[in-house]
C-alpha positions in Angstrom: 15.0 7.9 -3.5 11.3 6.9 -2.5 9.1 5.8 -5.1 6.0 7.7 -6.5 2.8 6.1 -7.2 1.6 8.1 -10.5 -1.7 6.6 -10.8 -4.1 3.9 -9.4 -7.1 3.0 -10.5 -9.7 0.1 -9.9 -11.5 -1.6 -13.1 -14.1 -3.8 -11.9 -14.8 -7.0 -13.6 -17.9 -8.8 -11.9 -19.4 -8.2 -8.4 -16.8 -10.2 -6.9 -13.8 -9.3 -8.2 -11.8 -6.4 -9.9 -8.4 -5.4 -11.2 -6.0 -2.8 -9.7 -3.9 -1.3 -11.8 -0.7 0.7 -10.1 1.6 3.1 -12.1 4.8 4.9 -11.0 8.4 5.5 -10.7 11.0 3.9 -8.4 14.9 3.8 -9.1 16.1 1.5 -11.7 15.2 -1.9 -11.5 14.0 -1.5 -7.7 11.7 -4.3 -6.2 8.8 -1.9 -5.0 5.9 -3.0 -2.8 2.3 -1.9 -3.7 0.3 -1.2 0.0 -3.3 -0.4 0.7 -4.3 2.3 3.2 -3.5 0.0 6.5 -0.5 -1.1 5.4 -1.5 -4.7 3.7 1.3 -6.0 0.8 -1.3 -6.1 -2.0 1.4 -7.3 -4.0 5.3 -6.8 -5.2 7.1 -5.9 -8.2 10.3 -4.7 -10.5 10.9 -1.5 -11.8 12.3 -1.6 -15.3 15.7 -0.5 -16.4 14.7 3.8 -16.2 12.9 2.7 -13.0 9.5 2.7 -14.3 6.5 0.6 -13.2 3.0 -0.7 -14.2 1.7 -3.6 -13.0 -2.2 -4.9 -13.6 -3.7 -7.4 -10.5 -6.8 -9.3 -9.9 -8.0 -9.1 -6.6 -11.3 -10.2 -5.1 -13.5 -6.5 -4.7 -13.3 -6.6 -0.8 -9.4 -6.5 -1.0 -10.2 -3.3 -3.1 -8.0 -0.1 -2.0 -9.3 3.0 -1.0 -5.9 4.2 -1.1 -2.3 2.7 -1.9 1.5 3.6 -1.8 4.1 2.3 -2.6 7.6 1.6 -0.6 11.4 0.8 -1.7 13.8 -0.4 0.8 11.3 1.2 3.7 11.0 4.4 1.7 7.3 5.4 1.2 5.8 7.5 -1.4 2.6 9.5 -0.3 -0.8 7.9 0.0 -2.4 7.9 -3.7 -6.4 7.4 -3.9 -7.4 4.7 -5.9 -10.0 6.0 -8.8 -13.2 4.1 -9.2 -12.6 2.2 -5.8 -16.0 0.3 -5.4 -15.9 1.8 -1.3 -17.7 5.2 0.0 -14.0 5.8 0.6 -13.8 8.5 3.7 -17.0 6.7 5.3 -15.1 3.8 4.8 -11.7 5.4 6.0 -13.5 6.6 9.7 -15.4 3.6 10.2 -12.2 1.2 9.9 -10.0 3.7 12.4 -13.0 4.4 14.9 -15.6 1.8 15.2 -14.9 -1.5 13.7 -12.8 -2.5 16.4 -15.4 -1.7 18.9 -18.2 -3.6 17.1 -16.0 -6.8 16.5 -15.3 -6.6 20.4 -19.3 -6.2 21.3 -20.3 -8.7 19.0 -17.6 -11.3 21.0 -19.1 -10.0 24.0 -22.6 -10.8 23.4 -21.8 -14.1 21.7 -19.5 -15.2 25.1 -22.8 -14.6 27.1 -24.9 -16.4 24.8 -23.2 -19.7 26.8 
């Protein structure tokens, strides 16, 4: 069945990096990948024998989630914020879908008539 992220939260350690920790449920033994909100691996891991998981990671703070789920076998749970993210999460969530790819492309543009 798909798995179920119970629980993630974000523990920062120093201004430039943090831990996520990710709890849940999967089948038994099940290799589950933990993704962020755009579909980035953050990283992999085994569900124990009753198909539970917990797993701890350091990560630098600008990987830092705003939101993750999990995915078995291309099974995904639902999207599950991530508690204490360092992020304004939702400003962060419409700037990434509706203007950073317009800024990147302006930026390129000025720089190519810079020449």
């Amino acid at each position: 069945g798909a798995p179920i992220v119970s629980s993630a939260v974000w523990t920062e350690v120093n201004a430039a990096f943090g831990r996520l920790t990710v709890i849940g449920e999967a089948d038994s033994r099940d290799i589950v990948g933990i993704f962020d909100q755009d579909g980035d691996l953050l990283f992999r891991l085994r569900a124990d024998r009753i198909g539970a998981f917990e797993l701890t990671r350091s990560m630098p703070v600008d990987r830092a989630p705003c939101e993750v789920y999990a995915e078995v076998d291309g099974i995904s749970s639902e999207y599950v914020e991530v508690d204490n993210t360092p992020w304004e999460c939702e400003e962060f969530r419409e700037e990434t879908t509706e203007y950073s790819g317009d800024n990147h492309r302006f930026s390129e543009l000025e720089h190519d008539n810079d020449d």
